[in-house]
C-alpha positions in Angstrom: -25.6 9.5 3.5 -23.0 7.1 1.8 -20.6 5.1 3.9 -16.7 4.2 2.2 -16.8 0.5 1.0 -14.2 -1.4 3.1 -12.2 -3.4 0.4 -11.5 -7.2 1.4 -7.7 -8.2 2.4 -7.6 -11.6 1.0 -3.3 -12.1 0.7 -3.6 -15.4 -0.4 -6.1 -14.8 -3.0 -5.0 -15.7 -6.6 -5.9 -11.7 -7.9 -3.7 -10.9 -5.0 -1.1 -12.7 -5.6 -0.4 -11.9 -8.9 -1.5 -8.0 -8.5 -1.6 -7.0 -4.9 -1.4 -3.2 -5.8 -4.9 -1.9 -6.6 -6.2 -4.2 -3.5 -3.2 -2.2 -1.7 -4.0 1.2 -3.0 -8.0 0.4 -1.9 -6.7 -0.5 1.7 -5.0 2.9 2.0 -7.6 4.9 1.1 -10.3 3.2 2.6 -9.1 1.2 6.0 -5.6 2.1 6.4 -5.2 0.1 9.9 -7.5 -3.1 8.5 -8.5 -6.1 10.9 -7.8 -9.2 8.9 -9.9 -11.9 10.8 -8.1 -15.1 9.3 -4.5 -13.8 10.8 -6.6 -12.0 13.6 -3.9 -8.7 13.2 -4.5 -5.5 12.3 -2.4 -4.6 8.6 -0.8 -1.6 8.2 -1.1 -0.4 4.6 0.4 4.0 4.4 4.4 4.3 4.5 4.4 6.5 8.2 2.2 4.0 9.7 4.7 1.2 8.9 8.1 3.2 9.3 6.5 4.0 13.0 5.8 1.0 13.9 9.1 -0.5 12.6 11.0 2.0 14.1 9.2 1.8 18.1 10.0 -1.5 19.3 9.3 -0.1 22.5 5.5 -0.4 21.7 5.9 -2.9 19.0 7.7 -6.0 19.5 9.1 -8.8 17.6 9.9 -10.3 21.0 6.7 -12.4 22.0 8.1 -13.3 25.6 7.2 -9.8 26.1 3.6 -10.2 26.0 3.7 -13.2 28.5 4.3 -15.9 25.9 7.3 -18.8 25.9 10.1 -18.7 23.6 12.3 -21.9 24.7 15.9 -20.9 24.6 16.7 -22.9 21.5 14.6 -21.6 19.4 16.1 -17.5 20.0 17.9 -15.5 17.4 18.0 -12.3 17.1 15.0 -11.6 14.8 13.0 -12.7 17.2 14.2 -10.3 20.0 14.5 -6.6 20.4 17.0 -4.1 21.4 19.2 -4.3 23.5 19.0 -8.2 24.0 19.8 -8.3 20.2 22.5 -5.9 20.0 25.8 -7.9 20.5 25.6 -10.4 18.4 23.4 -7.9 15.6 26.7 -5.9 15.7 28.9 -8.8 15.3 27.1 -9.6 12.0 27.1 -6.4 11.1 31.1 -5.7 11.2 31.4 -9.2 9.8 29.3 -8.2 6.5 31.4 -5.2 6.3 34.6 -6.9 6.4 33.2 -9.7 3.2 34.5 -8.6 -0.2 30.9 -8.2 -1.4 31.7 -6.9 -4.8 34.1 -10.0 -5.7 31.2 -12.3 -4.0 29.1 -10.8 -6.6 31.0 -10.0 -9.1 32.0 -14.3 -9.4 28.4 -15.3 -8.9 27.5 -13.0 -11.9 31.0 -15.0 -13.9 28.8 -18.2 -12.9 25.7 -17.1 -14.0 26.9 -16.0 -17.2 28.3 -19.4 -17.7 25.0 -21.2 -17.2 22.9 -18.8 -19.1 25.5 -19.3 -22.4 24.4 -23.2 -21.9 21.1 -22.8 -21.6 21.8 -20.5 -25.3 21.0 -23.7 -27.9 18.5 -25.6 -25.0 15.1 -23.3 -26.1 13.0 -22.0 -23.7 13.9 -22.7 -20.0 12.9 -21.2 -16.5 14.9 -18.4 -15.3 13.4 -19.5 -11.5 15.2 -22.5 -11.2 18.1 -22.8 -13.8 20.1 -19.1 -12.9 17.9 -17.0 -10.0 18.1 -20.0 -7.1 22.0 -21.0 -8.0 22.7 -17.9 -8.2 21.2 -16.6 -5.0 22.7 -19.9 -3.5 25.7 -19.0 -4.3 26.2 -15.6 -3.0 24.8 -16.7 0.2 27.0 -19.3 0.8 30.1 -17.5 -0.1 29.0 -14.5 2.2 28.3 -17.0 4.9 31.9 -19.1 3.8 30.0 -22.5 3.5 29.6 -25.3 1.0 26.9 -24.6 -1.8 24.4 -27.2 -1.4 22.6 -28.6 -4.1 20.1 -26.2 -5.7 16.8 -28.6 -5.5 17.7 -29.0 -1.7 17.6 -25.8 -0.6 14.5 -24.8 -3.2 12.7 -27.8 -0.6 13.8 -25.8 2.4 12.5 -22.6 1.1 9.8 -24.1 -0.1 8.8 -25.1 3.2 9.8 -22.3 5.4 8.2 -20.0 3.2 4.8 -22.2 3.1 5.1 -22.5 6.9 5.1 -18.2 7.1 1.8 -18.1 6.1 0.4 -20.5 8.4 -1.8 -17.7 10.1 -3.8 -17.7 7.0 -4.1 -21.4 6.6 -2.5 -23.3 9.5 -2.3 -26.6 7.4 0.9 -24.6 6.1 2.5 -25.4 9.8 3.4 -28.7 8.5 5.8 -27.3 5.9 7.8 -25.2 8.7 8.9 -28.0 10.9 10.8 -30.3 8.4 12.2 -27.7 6.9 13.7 -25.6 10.0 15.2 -29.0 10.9 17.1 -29.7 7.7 18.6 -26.2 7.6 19.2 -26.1 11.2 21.2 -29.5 10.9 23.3 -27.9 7.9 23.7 -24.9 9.6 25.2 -27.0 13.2 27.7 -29.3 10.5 28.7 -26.0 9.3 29.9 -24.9 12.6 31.0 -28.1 14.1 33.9 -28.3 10.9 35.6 -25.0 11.8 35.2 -22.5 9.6 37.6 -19.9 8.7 36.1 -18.2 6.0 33.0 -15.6 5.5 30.6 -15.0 8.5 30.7 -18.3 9.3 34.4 -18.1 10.2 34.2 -14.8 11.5 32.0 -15.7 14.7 33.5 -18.6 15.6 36.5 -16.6 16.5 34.8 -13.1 17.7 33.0 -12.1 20.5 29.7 -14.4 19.5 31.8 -17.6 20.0 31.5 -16.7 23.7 27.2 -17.2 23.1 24.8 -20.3 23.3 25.6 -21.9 20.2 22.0 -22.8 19.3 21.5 -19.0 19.7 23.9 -18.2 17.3 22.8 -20.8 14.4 19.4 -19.8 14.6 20.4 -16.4 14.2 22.5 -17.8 11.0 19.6 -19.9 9.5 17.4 -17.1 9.8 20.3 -14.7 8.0 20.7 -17.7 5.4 17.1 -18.2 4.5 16.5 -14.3 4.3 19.7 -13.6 1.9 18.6 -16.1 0.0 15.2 -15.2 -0.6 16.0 -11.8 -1.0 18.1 -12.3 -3.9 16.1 -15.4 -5.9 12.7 -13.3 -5.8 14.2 -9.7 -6.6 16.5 -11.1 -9.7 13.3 -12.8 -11.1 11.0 -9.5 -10.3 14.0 -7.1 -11.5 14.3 -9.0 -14.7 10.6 -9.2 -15.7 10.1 -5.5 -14.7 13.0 -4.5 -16.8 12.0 -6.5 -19.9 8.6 -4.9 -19.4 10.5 -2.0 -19.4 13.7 -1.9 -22.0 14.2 1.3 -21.8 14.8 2.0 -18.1 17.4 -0.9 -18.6 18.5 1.3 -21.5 18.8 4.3 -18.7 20.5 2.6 -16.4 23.7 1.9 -18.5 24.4 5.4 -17.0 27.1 4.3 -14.0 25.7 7.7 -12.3 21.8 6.4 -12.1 22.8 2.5 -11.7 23.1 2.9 -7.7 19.4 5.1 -7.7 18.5 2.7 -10.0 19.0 -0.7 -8.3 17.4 1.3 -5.1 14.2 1.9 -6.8 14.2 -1.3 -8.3 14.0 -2.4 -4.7 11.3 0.3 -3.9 9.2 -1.1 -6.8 9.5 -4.9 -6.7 9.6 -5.0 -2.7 10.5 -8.7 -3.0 9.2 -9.1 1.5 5.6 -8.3 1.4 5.7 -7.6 5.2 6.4 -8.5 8.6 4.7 -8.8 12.0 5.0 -7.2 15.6 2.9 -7.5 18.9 1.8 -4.3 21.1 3.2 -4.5 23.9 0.4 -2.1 25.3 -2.3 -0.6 24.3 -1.8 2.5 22.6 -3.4 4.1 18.9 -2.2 4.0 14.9 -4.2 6.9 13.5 -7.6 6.8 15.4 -7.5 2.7 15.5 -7.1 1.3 19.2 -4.6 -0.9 19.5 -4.6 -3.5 22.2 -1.9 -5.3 24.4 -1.2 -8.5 22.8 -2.6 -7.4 19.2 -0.4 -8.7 16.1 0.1 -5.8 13.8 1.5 -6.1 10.5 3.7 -3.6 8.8 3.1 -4.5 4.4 6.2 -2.9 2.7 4.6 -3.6 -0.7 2.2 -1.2 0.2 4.0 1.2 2.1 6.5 1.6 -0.7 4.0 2.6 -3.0 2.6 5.0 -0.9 1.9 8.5 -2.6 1.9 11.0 0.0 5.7 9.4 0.2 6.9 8.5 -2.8 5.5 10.6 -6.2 4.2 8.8 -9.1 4.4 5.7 -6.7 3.6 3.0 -9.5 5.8 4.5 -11.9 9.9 3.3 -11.9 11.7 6.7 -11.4 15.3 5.6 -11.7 16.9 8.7 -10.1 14.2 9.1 -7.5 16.2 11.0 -4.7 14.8 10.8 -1.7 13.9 6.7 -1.4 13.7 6.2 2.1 11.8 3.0 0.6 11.0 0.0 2.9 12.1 -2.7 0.8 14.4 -3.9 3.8 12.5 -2.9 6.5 13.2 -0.6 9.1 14.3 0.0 12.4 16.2 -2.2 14.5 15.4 -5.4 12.6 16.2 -4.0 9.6 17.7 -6.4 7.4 21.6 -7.6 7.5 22.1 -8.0 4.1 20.6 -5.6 2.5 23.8 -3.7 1.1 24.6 -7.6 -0.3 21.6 -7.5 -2.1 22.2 -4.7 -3.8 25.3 -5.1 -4.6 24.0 -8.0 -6.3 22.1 -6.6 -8.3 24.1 -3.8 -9.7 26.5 -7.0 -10.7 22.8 -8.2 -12.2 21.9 -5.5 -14.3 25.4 -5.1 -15.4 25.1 -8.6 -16.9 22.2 -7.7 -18.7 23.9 -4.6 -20.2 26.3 -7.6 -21.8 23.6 -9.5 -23.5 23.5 -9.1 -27.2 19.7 -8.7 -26.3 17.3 -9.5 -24.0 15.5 -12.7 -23.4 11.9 -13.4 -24.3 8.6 -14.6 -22.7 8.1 -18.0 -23.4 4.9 -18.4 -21.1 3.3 -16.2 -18.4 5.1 -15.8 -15.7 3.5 -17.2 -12.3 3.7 -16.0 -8.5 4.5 -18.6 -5.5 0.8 -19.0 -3.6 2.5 -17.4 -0.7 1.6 -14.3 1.3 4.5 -13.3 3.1 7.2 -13.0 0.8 6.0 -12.7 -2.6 8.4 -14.3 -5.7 7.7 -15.7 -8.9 7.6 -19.3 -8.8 8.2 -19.5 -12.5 9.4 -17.2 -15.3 9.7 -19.1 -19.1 11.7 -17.4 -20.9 13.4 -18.1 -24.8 16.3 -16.4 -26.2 16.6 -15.3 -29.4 19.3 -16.0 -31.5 
């Protein structure tokens, strides 16, 4: 009698990094509901698995105070609780993101972008990562939000850090990233307040409802909402334009204005830019025939889930006008993400620029992956343009 090989979860491997999906694939198949000892949490590999667990926050919780640990009141925002403690100010944000003009937003960060990239024409090869993705991704955040743009290498330090500082489960010498770096955007984010805005989000709840809340409450909430708009958009334009020069004819395809909204959607599906997220049982209860205990971290990969085959078909193919894409790309649930309609908007304006380029840039190098686990962007991407 043969027993199934359990495949080792290493996320911070360098084979993992750059190619997560056959490790992925292995997990499904073999140990769907894997104990990783390093995080100590079980990792949730198949789509209904994931979509349940995101969805039931009853059961599982992003809210560790309800498990019997301390959250101090200045460090709350709203990703960090569950409904209905969340819901007021959630719903605030949300009615403020519908009332942005998103496509103008977008549609002048892509003007911008353009005007950098024709610079950058004569200059050689350069690195898509730093000279257009972060200002661009900068720059829609900060008009969404209504604040000043700060300066690019700045923020790319604060990123840097928080992002570093997510994966201190799997090597806690990553801690000392988190703290600096929480501080500087949580200083930004108070200046921002204390000068009375009137534009954007920003603007929006300091004259609504959420004015009425604890302030610190408030501009956590906002830091988190900055750090995950921004991140969002600087890892899925690199990943969206390496897949799509890999793959000239799907940009090619989606020229059609009827497939560009399915498009950007599986786009989304297939690059998942978040790897995954966390939540805590909040008693013991079962995922498949695993046991789950009270007070067990559990985490939900959308990378995985997302190429899942008994939900999506050809899984780790692009299908441009795949229909239904109930993909997980911005999670789920009740912490789904707030700006998730911004960041596809974004990148319709995105490919749209592309379909202006007399052609296509050119690999100048190979393209390398941030050493991070949680959120998964390339750190670099060389590219030349030819002329």
């Amino acid at each position: 009698m043969t027993t199934k090989a359990i495949p080792r979860y290493d996320p911070l491997d360098p084979a993992t990094i750059s190619d997560p999906y056959p490790v992925y694939a292995a997990l499904r198949e073999h140990a769907p509901v894997y104990w990783q000892e390093t995080m100590r949490s079980w990792v949730l590999t198949r789509y209904r698995d994931c979509r349940e667990v995101l969805r039931n926050h009853e059961v599982f919780a992003r809210d560790w105070r309800r498990v019997g640990s301390e959250v101090p009141d200045d460090r709350l925002q709203i990703q960090s609780q569950d409904p209905p403690e969340q819901a007021a100010l959630r719903r605030a944000l949300l009615d403020s993101v519908r009332h942005q003009d998103l496509e103008g937003i977008c549609r002048r960060a892509r003007s911008r972008l353009a005007a950098r990239f024709e610079e950058l024409a004569d200059g050689g090869e350069f690195d898509f990562m730093t000279e257009i993705a972060a200002p661009s991704a900068l720059e829609v955040t900060c008009e969404l939000l209504g604040v000043e743009t700060p300066a690019v290498g700045w923020y790319a330090d604060v990123f840097d850090g928080l992002t570093r500082g997510m994966d201190s489960g799997l090597e806690p010498a990553r801690r000392a990233f988190y703290e600096p770096a929480r501080l500087k955007l949580s200083a930004a984010m108070a200046s921002w307040f204390d000068s009375g805005r009137t534009r954007g989000i920003v603007g929006d709840l300091l004259r609504g409802p959420a004015a009425q809340m604890p302030a610190a409450y408030v501009q956590n909430t906002m830091s988190a909402m900055f750090n995950a708009g921004y991140s969002t958009a600087f890892s899925s334009t690199g990943s969206v334009l390496l897949v799509l020069m890999q793959r000239p004819g799907a940009l090619a395809r989606l020229r059609d204005p009827g497939l560009l909204d399915s498009g950007v959607d599986e786009l989304v599906r297939f690059v998942s830019p978040a790897v995954g997220t966390s939540r805590v049982a909040t008693r013991r209860t079962t995922i498949g025939d695993t046991t789950i205990e009270r007070g067990d971290l559990v985490v939900t990969l959308f990378a995985a889930a997302n190429r899942d085959p008994e939900e999506f078909p050809s899984p780790d193919q692009l299908v441009l006008d795949r229909s239904p894409n109930p993909h997980l790309g911005f999670g789920w649930g009740p912490h789904v993400c707030i700006g998730a309609q911004v960041a596809l908007v974004w990148l319709r304006e995105f490919v749209r620029w592309l379909h202006d380029l007399p052609s296509l840039p050119v690999l100048a190098g190979e393209p390398v992956y941030n050493d991070t686990a949680t959120l998964r962007n390339l750190r670099t991407l060389p590219l030349s343009l030819r002329r």
